[in-house]
C-alpha atoms as one frame of an Amber mdcrd trajectory, in Angstrom:
protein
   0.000   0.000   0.000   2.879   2.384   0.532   4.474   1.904  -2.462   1.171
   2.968  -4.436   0.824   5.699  -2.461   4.844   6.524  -3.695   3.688   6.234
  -6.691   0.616   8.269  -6.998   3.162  11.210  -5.311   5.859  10.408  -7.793
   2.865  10.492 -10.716   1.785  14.077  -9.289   5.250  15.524  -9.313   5.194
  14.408 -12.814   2.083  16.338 -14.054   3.118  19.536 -12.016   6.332  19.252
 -14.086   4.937  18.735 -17.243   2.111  21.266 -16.428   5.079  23.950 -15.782
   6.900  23.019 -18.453   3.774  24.056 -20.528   4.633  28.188 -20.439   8.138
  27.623 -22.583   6.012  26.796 -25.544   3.457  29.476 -24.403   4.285  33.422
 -25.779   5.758  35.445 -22.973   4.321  38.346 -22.174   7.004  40.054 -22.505
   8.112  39.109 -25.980   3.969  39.723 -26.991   4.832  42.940 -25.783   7.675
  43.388 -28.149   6.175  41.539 -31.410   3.075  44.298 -30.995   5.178  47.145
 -30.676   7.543  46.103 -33.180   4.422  45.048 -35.569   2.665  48.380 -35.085
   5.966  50.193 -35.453   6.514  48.536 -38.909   3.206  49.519 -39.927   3.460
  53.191 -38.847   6.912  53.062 -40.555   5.346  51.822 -43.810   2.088  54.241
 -43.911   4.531  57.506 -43.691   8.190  58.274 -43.518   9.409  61.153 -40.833
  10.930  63.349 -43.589  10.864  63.234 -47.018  14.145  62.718 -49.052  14.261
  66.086 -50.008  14.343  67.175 -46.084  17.286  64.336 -45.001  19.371  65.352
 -48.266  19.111  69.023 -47.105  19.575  68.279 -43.506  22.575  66.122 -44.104
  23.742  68.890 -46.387  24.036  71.276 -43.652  25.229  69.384 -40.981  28.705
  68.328 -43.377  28.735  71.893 -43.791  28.734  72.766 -40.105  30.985  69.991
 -39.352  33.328  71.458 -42.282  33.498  74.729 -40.450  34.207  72.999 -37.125
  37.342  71.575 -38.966  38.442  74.718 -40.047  37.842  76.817 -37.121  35.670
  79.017 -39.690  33.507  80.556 -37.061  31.332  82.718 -39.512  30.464  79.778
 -41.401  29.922  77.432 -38.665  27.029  80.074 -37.268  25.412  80.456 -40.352
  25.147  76.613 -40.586  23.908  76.678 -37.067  21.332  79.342 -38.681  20.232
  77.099 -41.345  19.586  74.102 -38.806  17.588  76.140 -36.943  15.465  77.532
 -39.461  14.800  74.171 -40.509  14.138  72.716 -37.510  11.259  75.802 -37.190
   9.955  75.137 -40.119   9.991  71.016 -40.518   8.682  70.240 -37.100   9.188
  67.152 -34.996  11.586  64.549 -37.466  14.361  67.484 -37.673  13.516  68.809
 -34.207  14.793  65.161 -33.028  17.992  64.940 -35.760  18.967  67.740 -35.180
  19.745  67.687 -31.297  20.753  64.497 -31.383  23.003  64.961 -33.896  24.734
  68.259 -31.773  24.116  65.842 -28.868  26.695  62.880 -30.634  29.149  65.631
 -31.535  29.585  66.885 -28.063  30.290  63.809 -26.753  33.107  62.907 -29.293
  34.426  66.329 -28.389  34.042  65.625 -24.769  35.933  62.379 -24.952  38.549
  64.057 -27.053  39.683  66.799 -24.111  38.221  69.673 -26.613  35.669  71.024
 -23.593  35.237  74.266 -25.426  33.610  72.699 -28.516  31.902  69.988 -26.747
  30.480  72.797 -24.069  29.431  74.782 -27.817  27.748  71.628 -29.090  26.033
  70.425 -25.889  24.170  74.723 -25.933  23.438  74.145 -29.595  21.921  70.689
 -28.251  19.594  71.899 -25.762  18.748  74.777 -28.524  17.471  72.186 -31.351
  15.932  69.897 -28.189  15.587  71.753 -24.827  14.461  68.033 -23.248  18.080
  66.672 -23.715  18.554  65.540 -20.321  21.861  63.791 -21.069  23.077  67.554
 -22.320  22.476  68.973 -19.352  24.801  66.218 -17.463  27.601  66.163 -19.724
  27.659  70.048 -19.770  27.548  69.357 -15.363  30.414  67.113 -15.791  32.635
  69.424 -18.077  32.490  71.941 -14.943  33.001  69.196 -12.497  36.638  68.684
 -14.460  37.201  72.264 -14.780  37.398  72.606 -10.643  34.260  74.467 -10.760
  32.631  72.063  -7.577  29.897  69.945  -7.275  27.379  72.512  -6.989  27.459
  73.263 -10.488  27.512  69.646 -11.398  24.025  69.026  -9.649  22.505  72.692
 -10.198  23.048  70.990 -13.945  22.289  67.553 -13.443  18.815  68.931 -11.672
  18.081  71.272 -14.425  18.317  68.465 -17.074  16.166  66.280 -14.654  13.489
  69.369 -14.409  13.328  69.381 -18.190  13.185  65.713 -18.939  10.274  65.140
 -16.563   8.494  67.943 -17.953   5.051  67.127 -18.994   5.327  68.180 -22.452
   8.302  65.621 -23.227   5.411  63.253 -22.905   7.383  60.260 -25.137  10.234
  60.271 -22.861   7.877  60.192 -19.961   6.363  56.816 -21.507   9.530  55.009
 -22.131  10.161  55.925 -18.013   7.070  54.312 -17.144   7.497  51.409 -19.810
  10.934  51.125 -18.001  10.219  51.601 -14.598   7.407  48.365 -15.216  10.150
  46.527 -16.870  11.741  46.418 -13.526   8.907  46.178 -11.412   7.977  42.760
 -12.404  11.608  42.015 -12.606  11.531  42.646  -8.890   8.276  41.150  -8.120
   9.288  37.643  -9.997  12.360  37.488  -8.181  11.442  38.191  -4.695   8.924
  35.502  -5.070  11.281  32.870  -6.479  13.905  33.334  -4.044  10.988  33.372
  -1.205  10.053  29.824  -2.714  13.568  29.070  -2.493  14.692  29.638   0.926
  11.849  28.547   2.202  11.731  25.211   0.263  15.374  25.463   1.649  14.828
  24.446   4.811  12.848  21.221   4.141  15.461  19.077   1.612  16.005  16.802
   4.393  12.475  15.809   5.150  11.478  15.699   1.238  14.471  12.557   0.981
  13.896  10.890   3.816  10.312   9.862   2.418  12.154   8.337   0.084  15.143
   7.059   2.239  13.138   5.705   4.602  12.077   2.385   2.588  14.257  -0.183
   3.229  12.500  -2.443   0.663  14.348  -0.818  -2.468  16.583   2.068  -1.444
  18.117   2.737  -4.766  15.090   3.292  -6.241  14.256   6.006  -3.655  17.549
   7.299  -3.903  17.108   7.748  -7.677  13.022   9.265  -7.285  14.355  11.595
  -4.763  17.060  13.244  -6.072  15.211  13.469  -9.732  12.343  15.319  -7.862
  15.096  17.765  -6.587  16.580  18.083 -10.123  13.536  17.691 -11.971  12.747
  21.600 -12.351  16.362  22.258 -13.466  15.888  19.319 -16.124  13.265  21.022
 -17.414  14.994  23.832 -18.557  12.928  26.297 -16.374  13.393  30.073 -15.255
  14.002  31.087 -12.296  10.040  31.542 -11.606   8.937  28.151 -12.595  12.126
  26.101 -10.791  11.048  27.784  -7.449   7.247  27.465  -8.126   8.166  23.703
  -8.894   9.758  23.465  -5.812   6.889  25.732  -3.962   4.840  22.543  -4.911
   7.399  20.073  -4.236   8.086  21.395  -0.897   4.567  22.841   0.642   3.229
  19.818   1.986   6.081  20.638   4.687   5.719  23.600   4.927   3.841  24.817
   8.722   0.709  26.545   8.960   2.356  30.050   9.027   4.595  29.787   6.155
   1.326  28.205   3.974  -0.804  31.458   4.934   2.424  33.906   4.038   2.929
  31.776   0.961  -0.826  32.854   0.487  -0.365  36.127   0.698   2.964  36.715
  -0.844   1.483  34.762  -4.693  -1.182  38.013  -4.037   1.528  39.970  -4.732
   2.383  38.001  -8.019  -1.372  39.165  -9.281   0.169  42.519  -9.463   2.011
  41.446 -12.345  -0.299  41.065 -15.405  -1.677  44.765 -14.275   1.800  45.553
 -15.118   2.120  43.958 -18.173  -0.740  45.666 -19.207  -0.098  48.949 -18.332
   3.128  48.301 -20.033   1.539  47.168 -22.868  -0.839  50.208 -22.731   2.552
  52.813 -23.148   3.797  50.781 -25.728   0.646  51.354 -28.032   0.874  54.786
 -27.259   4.395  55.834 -28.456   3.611  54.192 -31.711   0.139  55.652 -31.991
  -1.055  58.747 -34.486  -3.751  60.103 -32.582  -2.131  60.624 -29.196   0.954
  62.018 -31.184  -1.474  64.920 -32.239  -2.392  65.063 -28.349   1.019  66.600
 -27.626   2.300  69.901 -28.072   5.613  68.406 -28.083   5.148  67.696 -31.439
   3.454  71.054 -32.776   6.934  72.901 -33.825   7.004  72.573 -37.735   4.807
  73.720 -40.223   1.305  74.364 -39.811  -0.459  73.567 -43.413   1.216  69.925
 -42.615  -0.263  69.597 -39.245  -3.519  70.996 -40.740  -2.983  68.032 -43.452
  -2.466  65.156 -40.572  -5.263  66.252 -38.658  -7.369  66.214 -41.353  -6.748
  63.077 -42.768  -6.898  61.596 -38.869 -10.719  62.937 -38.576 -11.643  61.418
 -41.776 -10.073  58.109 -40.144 -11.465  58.719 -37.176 -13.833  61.920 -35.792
 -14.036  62.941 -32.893 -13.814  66.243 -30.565 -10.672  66.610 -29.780  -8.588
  66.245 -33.045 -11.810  68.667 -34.256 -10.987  71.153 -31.662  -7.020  71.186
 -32.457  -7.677  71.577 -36.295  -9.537  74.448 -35.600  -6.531  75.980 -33.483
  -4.444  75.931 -35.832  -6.811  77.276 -38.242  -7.376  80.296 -36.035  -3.157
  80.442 -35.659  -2.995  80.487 -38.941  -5.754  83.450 -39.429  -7.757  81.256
 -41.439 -10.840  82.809 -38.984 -13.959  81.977 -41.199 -12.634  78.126 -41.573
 -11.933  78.253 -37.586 -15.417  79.503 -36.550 -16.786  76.587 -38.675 -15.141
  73.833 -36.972 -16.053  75.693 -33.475 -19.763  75.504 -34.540 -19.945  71.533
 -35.104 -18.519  70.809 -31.490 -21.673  69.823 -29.791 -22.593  71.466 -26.408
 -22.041  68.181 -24.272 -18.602  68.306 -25.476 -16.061  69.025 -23.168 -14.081
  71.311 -25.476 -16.901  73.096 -26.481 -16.194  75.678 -23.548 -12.989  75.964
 -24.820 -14.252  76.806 -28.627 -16.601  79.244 -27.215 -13.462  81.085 -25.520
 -11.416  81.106 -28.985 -14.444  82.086 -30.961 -14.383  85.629 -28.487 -10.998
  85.699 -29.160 -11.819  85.631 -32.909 -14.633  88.299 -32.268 -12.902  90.414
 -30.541  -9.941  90.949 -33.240 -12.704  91.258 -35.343 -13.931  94.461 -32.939
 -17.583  92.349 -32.502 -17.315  93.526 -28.591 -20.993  91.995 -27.840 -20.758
  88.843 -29.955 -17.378  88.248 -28.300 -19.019  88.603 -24.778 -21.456  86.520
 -25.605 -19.502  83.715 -26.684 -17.428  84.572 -23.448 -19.968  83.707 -21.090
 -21.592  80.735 -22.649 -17.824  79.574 -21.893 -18.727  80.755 -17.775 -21.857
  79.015 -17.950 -19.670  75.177 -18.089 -16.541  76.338 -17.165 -15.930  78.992
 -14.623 -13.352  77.992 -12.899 -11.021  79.041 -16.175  -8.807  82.088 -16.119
  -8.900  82.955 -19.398 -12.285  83.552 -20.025 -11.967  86.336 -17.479  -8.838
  87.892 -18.482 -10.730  87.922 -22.379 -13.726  89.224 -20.736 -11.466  91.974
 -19.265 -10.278  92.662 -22.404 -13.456  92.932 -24.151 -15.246  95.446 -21.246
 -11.904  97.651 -21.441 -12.189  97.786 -24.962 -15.569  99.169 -24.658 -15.045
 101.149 -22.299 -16.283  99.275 -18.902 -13.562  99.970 -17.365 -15.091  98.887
 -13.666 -15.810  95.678 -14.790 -12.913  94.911 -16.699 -10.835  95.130 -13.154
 -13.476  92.760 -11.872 -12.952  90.223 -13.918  -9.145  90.566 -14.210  -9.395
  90.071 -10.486 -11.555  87.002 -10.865  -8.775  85.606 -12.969  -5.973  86.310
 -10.691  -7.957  85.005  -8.130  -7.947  81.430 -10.127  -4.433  81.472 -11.418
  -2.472  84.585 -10.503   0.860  82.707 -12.432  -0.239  82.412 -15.454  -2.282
  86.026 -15.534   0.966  87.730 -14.534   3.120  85.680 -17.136  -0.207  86.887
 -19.923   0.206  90.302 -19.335   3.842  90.518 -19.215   3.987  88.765 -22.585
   1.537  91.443 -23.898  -1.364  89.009 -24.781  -4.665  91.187 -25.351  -6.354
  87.851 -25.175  -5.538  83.994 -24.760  -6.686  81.470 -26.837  -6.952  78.176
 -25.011  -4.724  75.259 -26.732  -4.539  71.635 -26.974  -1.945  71.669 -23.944
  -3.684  73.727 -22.081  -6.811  71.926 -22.215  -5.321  67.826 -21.595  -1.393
  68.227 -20.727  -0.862  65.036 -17.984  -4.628  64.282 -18.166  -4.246  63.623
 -21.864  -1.448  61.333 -20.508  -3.290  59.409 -18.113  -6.352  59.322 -19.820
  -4.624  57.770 -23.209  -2.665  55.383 -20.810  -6.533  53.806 -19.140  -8.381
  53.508 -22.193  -5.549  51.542 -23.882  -4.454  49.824 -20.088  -8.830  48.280
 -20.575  -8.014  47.675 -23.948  -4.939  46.039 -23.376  -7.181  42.857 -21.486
  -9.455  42.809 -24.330  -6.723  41.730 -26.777  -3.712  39.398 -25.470  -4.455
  36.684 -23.881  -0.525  36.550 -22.858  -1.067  39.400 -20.507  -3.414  37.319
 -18.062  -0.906  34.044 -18.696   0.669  34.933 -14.834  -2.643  35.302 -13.294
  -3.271  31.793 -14.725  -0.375  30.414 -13.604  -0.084  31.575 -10.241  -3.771
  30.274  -9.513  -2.172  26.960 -11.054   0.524  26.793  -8.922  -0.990  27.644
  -5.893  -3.671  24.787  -6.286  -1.421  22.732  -7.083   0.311  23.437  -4.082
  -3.094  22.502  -1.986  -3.361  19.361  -3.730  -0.439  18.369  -3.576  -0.395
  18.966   0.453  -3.628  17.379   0.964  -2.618  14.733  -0.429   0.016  13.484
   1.970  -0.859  12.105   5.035   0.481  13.759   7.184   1.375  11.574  10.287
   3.381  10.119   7.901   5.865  13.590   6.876   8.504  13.889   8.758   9.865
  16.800  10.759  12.505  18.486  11.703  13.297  18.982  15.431  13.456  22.721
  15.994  16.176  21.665  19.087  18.230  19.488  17.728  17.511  19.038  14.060
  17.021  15.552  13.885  14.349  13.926  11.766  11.328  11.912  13.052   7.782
  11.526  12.769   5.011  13.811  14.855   3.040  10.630  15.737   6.425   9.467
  17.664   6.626  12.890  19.915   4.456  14.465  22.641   5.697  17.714  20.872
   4.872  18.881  17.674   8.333  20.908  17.417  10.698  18.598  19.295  11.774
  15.301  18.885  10.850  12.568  21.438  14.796  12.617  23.210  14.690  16.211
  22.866  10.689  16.397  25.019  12.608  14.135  27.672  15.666  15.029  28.137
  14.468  19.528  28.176  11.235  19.417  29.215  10.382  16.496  30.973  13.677
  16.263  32.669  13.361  12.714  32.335  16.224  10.177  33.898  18.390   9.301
  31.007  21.718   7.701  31.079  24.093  10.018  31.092  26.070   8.802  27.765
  22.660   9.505  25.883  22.368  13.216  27.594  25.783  14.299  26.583  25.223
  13.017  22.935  22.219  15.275  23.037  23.918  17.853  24.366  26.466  17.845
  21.717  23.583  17.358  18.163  21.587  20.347  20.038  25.181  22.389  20.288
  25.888  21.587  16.363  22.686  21.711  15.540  22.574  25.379  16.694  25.910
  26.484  15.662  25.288  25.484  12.076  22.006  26.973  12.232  23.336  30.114
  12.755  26.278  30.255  10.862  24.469  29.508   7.729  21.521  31.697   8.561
  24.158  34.326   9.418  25.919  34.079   5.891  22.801  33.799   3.622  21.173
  36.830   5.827  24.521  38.875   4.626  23.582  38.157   0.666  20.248  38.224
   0.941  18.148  40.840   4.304  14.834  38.744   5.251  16.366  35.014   4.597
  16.902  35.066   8.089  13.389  35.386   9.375  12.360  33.071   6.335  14.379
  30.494   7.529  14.038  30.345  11.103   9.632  31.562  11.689   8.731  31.978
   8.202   7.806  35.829   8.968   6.083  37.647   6.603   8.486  40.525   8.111
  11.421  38.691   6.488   9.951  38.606   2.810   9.066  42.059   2.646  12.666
  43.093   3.505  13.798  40.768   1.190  11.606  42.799  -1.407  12.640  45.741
  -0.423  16.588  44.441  -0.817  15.422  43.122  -4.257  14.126  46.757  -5.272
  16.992  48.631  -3.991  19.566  46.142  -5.809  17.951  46.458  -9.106  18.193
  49.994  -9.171  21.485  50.682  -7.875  23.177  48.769 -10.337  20.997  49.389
 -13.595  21.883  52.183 -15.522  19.827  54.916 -16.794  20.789  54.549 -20.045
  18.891  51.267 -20.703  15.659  53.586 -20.371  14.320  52.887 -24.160  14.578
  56.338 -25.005  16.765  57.688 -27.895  18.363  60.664 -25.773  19.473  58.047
 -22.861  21.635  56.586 -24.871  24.019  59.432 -24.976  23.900  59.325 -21.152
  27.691  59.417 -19.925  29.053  58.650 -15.981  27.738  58.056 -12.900  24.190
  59.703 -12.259  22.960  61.637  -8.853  20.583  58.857  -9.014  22.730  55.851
  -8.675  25.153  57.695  -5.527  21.710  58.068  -4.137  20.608  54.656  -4.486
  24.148  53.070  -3.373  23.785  55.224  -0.096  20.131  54.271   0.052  21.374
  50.243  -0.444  24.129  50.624   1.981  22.238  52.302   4.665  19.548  48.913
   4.392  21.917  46.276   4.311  23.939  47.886   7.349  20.157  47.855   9.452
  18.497  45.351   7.645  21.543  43.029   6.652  24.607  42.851   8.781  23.222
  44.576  12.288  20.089  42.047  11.824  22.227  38.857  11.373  24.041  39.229
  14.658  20.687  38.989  16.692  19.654  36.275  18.348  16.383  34.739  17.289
């Protein structure tokens, strides 16, 4: 009977093995994440090309001359190049906006490299010029005072500057790849704390998982063999590092105590974290290849208008709605195409939420066309939805001083100071008469976040890859119940907390100490004496190993201490945390998927931070926490 029993546990590692096994032929999330953004790339690539060939001849044109009058030290020549560039960039938009400062951005750095600080200093200004986002610019320009002895206070006034303008919310495609990034890592982190939680754990039960099989005498080669090949089995299989420790989760939780089953619980709800991540990663992906939230972003209003006026267009034909409506009238109204503008104003519906906004640029229209009481009139249908906006007060001012109501002209300016007294000062000190109300004005981060949730719901609708570790974890963990149901469990052997030895709980009157251990400690039973210092000396091993290995693996890795010794949910946690702070401290921020990072040169702010940050954990966390006692 207990051999068919063996072999109905030997048949169930089996199936869990084969069942894991099951994900290598299975797409990974992550690589369905790449094939769609590579796919829809491709296709965006194919529909229409950044800049024509006429625009990259011309463009390389005057770059070899600019890099002809670097040469030659020509300095009138090398401006005027500089000139060109930037009345290209001004009148091209976004594809030369990007060449161009990377292109200053490369230079600089082959200057830097060289010792010539002067002309890499020139090239990193012309940089930020063509592309004032250029984070990596702002560094390299930090460092280049660092080695001229002008301190560290430049360096970081610099470093912070760059950091202010990368993370500003109109570099809204830089801000992505962060996020894509910072996800990338995140379920990094997440995977690994839970496999090496599995692992230490499972750790402390190898002896108990043999000995099932040691422990028939009948044919102990064969349980030699079915031991050790459930041990190796995962490793066979050619798993990750996810799927050997969830093998061994299953392996191993029959053994496991009460406590360490209910954190095991709780720490796979942490793994359901992971396919939100993969979606929201999924979600920024779709976005820096998509058309219609490129139009979203001011970022990429900087070229000419009749070809923006073109795009958007096209795009409503494709697909209507409000908002790309809205913009093309903007830039309609820029362009003092007025008649065309009021149009496009007029077939936003009322329930739209930029049809406040076209009211307040169709005032603005009436008003340079001196229609004073038309322009009020749009002015405060714009109240009426939205009067918690500055600019329809600092128009209406406009309009009543231009007719002469002077009182309330000063009432309403106050009323818009009163909502934003920033951006009233910075109006009037520009000169603005009135202010039309823009694309960035009206979405900016919202358009952002909003973009991100309708294609993070859209996401789930799609790929069925993205809900593949929700499915798996579920797997595992009933697996991990079946598996421990299973056994009897009067028949699993323990570990004696005391002295380590092995034996069965159905043999003690304690369910954490051996029977010698329950005489000899607690009972104070009469033992010979030959038997009591044996004891003496397994407990004193016992111990001392305990501790030294607990001590050592604590060192590498904050948490495995707890983990080993009470299973505390304390002691995964802390091993998270250590997880977190090691993948950031040693990752560089120049494998953020962002063109500009790549030109990213030395050691950031950021990484001394996170070093300290590391150090300062593993000194509490790590070496002071080893040295306690249990």
């Amino acid at each position: 009977m207990f051999c068919i029993v063996e072999a109905k546990q030997w048949l169930l590692f089996c199936i869990c093995g084969l069942f894991l096994f099951a994900p290598l032929h299975a797409q990974d999330p992550e690589e369905a994440l790449d094939n769609n953004e590579d796919s829809v790339a491709m296709s965006t690539i194919e529909e229409t090309q950044l800049a024509d060939y006429y625009q990259e001849g011309n463009l390389a044109q005057i770059w070899a001359n600019y890099l002809s009058a670097l040469k030659q030290e020509k300095e009138t020549l090398k401006d005027k190049a500089f000139e060109e560039m930037r009345d290209l960039k001004r009148n091209e938009g976004d594809p030369v906006f990007e060449s161009l400062g990377y292109l200053f951005l490369q230079k600089a750095n082959e200057e830097n490299t060289m010792g010539n600080y002067e002309s890499a200093r020139e090239n990193y200004l012309h940089a930020i010029q063509m592309n004032p986002y250029l984070w990596p610019a702002y560094v390299n320009l930090g460092h280049i005072k660092l080695k001229e002895g002008k301190g560290w206070k430049s360096f970081v006034s610099m470093y912070l500057k760059g950091f202010r303008k990368a993370f500003d919310g109109q570099n809204t495609y830089f801000l992505l790849a962060v996020l894509d990034w910072f996800c990338s890592n995140l379920i990094w982190i997440l995977i690994s704390s839970f496999s090496l939680y599995c692992l230490i754990v499972s750790f402390k039960y190898t002896r108990q998982h043999l000995f099932i099989f040691l422990s028939d005498k009948n044919s102990p080669y064969t349980k030699v063999v079915l031991g050790v090949l459930t041990m190796v089995l995962p490793l066979l299989l050619g798993l990750n590092l996810y799927l050997v420790a969830a093998c061994y989760l299953i392996i191993f939780f029959p053994f496991f105590s009460s406590k360490e089953k209910r954190n095991t619980y709780i720490v796979s709800l942490f793994l359901l974290i992971v396919p939100l991540l993969y979606g929201f990663q999924y979600a920024v992906q779709s976005l820096q290849v998509s058309k219609e939230f490129k139009h979203r972003n001011k970022q990429f209003y900087l070229g000419d208008s009749e070809r923006q006026i073109a795009d958007l267009s096209k795009l409503l034909e494709s697909s209507p709605n409000d908002e790309f409506l809205f913009s093309l009238s903007v830039l309609k109204q820029k362009r003092g195409d007025y008649q065309s503008a009021l149009a496009n104003y007029d077939k936003l519906p009322e329930k739209s939420e930029f049809w406040a906004y076209g009211q307040i640029n169709k005032g603005n229209i009436f008003y340079l066309g001196h229609k004073f009481q038309e322009a009020i009139e749009a002015y405060e249908e714009a109240v009426k939805l939205r009067s918690s906006l500055p600019e329809v007060y600092y128009n209406l001012s406009a309009v009543r001083a231009a007719m002469g109501n002077h009182r309330e002209a000063e009432q309403a300016l106050i009323k818009a100071k009163n909502l934003d007294p920033v951006s009233v000062e910075s109006w009037e000190i520009k000169g603005h008469l009135v202010v039309n109300v823009e694309m960035a004005d009206v979405q900016g981060i919202k358009s952002l976040l909003h973009s991100i949730k309708v294609a993070f719901v859209n996401s789930f609708k799609l790929e069925m890859p993205l809900i593949n570790p929700w499915i798996f974890t579920i797997a595992i963990l009933i697996a991990c119940i079946v598996h421990s149901n299973f056994r009897n469990p009067r028949l699993q052997p323990q570990s004696c907390v005391k002295c380590g030895k092995l034996y069965y709980p159905s043999e003690s009157p304690n369910s954490d100490w051996c029977s010698q251990c329950v005489h000899i400690y607690m009972l104070k039973s009469d033992l010979p004496s030959e038997a009591k210092i044996k004891k003496h000396e397994e407990v004193k091993k016992h111990i001392a190993f305990k501790n030294r290995l607990g001590f050592l693996i604590h060192l590498v890795l904050p948490g495995a201490k707890g983990l080993l010794g009470k299973g505390s949910f304390g002691g995964w946690l802390t091993l998270l945390v250590w997880v977190f702070l090691l993948r950031f401290s040693f990752i560089s921020l120049s494998s953020i998927p962002h063109t500009s990072m790549s030109y990213m040169s030395g050691v950031s702010i950021l990484s001394y931070f996170m070093w300290g940050t590391t150090a300062v954990f593993w000194l509490i966390f790590g070496l002071r926490a080893a040295w306690q006692e249990d």
